[in-house]
N, C-alpha and C positions, 0 to 999 in steps of 0.2 A: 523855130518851134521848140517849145519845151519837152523836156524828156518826163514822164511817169517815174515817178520812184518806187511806186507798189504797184506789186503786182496784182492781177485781176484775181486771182486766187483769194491773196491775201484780202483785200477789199471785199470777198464776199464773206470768208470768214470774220471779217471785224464785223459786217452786217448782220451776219447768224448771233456770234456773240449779243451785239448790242439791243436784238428782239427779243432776245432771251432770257436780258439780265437788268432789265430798263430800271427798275428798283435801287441795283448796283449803281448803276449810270447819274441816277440822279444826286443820289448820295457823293458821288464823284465830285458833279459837279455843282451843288453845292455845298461841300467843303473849300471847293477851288475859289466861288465866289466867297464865302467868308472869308478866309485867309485874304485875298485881295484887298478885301473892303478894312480887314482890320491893318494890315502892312499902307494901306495907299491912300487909305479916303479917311477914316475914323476919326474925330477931334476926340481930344482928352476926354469931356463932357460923356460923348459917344461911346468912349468905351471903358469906363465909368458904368455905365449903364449895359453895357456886356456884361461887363466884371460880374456883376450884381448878379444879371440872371443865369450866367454858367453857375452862380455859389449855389443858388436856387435847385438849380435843375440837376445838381450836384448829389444838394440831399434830398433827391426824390431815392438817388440808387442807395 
């Protein structure tokens, strides 16, 4: 039988955090999916056409 590394405490706090902060959460996670997809999956072509619209969305700020 495997042993729990977190404790039940801890586990309900990550729960409170992540209902609270879901906005946060997503942002999280997709950053994580971009990063991924530009480091693992992206041909030249692909990100090329990144490039392009970070310039874009660059000068909206």
């Amino acid at each position: 039988m495997t042993e729990k590394k977190t404790t039940e405490a801890q586990n309900r706090a990550t729960k409170k955090w992540g209902d609270k902060n879901k906005d946060k959460q997503r942002i999280y996670r997709y950053r994580s999916y971009a990063r991924k997809y530009v480091r693992d999956i992206a041909t030249l072509d692909d990100l090329k056409e990144l490039s392009q619209m970070i310039d874009e969305r660059m000068k909206e700020f």
